[in-house]
KEBA-310561 format. One record per residue (C-alpha): residue in three letters; z, y, x. Coordinates in steps of 0.2 Angstrom, whole numbers. Layout:
BEGIN
+------+-------+-------+-------+
: type :    pz :    py :    px :
+------+-------+-------+-------+
:  ALA :     Z :     Y :     X :
...
+------+-------+-------+-------+
//
This chain:
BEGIN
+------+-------+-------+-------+
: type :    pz :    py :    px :
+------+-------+-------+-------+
:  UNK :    55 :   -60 :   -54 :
:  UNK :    36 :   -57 :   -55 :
:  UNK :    30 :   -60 :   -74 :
:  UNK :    15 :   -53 :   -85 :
:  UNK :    -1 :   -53 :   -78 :
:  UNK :    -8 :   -37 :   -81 :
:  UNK :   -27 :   -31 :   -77 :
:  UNK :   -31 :   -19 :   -65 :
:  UNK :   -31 :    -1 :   -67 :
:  UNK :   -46 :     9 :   -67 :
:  UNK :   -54 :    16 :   -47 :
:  UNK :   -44 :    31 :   -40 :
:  UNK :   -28 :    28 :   -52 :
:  UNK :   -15 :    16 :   -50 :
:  UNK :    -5 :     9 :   -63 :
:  UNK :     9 :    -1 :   -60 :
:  UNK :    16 :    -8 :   -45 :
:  UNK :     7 :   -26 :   -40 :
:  UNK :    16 :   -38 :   -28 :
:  UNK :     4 :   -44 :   -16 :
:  UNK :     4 :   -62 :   -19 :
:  UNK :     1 :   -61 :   -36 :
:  UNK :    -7 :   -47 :   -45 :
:  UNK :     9 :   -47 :   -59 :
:  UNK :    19 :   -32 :   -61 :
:  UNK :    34 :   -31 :   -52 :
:  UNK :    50 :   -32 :   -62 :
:  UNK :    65 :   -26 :   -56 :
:  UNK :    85 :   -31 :   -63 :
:  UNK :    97 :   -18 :   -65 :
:  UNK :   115 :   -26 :   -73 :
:  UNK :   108 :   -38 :   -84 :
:  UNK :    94 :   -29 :   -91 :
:  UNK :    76 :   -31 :   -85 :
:  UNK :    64 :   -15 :   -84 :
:  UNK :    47 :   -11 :   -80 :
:  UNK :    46 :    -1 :   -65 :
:  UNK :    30 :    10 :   -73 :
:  UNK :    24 :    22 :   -61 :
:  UNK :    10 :    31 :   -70 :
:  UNK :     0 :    40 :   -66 :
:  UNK :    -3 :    39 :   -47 :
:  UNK :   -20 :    50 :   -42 :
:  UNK :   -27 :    48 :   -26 :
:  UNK :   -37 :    65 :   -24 :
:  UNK :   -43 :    62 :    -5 :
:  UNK :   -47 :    46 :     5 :
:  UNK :   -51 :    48 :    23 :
:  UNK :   -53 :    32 :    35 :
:  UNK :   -61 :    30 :    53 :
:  UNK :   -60 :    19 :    67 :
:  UNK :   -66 :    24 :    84 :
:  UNK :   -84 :    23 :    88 :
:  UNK :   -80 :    10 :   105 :
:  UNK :   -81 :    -8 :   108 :
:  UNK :   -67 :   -19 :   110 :
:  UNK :   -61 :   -21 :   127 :
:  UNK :   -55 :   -34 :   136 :
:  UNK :   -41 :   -34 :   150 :
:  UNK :   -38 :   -48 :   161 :
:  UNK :   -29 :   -40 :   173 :
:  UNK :   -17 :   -55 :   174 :
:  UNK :   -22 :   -72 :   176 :
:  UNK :   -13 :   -79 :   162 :
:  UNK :   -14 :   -64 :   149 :
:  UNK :   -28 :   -61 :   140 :
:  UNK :   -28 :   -42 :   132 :
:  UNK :   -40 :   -38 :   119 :
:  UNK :   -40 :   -18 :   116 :
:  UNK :   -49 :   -13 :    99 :
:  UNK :   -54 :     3 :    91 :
:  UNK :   -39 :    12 :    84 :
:  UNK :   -41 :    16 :    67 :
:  UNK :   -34 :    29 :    58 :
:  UNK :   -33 :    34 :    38 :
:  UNK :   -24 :    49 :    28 :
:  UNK :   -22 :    49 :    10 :
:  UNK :   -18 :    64 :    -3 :
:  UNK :   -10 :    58 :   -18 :
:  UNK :    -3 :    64 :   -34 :
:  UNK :    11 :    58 :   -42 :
:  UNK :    26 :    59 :   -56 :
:  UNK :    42 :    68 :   -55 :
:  UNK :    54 :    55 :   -46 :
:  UNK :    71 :    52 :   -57 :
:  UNK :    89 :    59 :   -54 :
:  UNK :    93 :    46 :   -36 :
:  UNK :    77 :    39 :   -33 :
:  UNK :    66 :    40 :   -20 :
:  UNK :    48 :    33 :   -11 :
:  UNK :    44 :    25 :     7 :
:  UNK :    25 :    29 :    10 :
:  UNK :    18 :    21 :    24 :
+------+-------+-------+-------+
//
């Protein structure tokens, strides 16, 4: 269940955990009790993105495919965050 709009949390720290079709936070049932996941504070110390300085190509080596090859792009994050609890565990990516 997605309840109570919450504002955003100031640049470079992120509060608590947004779905992303509505900026609410993101409540999670365990048994019959509802908690807030808080995940405070989460620092990002280092933001690097590129994309490759080349046009996009195009491939039509097939007469009935069209192939539109873009830039790659490519961006690494450092981040700092809380002690995870007994059991839990985080998917970046």
């Amino acid at each position: 269940a997605f309840l109570n709009a919450h504002k955003q949390a100031p640049a470079g720290v992120m509060g608590n955990l947004y779905s992303k079709a509505k900026r609410a936070i993101v409540m999670r049932t365990i048994g019959q009790k509802t908690h807030k996941q808080n995940i405070l504070p989460i620092r990002i110390n280092e933001l690097d993105a590129k994309i490759e300085n080349r046009a996009t190509t195009l491939d039509e080596k097939s007469p009935a495919v069209l192939k539109y090859r873009t830039p790659h792009f490519r961006a690494t994050a450092t981040v700092k965050f809380p002690a995870l609890e007994s059991g839990e565990h985080w998917k970046i990516g």
